[in-house]
C-alpha positions as CSV (number, residue, x, y, z in Angstrom):
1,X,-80.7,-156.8,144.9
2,X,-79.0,-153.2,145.3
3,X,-75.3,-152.8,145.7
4,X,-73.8,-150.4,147.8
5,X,-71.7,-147.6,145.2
6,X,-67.9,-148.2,145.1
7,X,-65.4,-145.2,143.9
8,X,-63.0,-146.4,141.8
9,X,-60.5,-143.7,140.3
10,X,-59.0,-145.6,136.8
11,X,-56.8,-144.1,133.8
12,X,-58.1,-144.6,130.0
13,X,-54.8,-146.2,128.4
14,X,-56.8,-145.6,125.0
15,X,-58.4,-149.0,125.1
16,X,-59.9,-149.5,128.4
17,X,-60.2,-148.1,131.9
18,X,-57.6,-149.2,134.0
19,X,-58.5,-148.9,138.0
20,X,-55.4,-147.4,139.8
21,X,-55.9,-150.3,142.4
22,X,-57.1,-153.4,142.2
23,X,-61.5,-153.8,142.6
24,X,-63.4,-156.6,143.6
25,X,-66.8,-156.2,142.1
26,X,-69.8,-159.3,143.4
27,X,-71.0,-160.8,140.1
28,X,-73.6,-159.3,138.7
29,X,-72.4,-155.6,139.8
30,X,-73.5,-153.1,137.2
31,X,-70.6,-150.4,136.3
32,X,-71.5,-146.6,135.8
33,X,-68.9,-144.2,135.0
34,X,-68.2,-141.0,134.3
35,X,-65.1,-139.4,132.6
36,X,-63.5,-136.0,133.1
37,X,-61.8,-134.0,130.9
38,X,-58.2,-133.5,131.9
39,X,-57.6,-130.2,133.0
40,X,-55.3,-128.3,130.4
41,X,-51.7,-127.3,132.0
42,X,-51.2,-123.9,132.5
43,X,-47.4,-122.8,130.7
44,X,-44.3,-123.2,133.1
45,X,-43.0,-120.5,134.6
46,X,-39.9,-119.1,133.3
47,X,-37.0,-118.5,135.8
48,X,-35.3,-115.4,135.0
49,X,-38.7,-113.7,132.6
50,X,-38.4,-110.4,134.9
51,X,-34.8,-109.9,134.8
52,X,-34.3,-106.1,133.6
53,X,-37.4,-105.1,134.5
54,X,-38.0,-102.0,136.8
55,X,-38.3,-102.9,140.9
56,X,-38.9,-100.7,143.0
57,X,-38.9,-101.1,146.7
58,X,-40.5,-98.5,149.0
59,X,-38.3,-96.4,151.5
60,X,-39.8,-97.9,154.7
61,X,-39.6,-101.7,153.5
62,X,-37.8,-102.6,156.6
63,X,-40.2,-100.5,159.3
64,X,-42.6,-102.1,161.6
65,X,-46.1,-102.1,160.3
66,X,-49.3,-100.9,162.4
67,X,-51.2,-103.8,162.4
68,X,-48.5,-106.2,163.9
69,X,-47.7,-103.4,166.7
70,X,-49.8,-105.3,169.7
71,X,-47.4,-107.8,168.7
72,X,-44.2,-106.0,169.5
C-alpha cells in the first residue's frame, strides 16, 4: 500500500517536532524527515557606521546619462 508524500514544515521545540499546521496522516503512514541547519544571522547593520567617512560625489551626478537618452 504506497502513500502519496505529504510536506510538512515543523519546528524542533527541543523535544519533538512540532508541524506548523495541523496533519492528518492515514494509520499506518510511515514518517521520513529531514532537518536543516538554521542558517546563521548575518550581524545587523549599524545606522550611522559611515558617518565621517569621505563621500565623494562626481561633478555630473545630476546629467542625463547615455543609455537612457532614447528615453528622453
Amino acid at each position: 500500500m504506497g502513500f502519496d508524500p505529504v510536506h510538512v514544515r515543523a519546528r524542533f521545540d527541543g523535544h519533538a517536532f512540532v508541524p506548523e499546521t495541523p496533519v492528518d496522516l492515514p494509520e499506518g503512514a510511515v514518517l521520513e524527515g529531514w532537518a536543516q541547519a538554521k542558517p546563521e544571522e548575518r550581524p545587523r547593520r549599524q545606522p550611522g557606521s559611515a558617518k565621517g567617512l569621505p563621500f565623494y560625489m562626481s561633478g555630473d551626478f545630476d546629467e542625463p546619462l547615455e543609455d537612457f537618452a532614447e528615453y528622453m
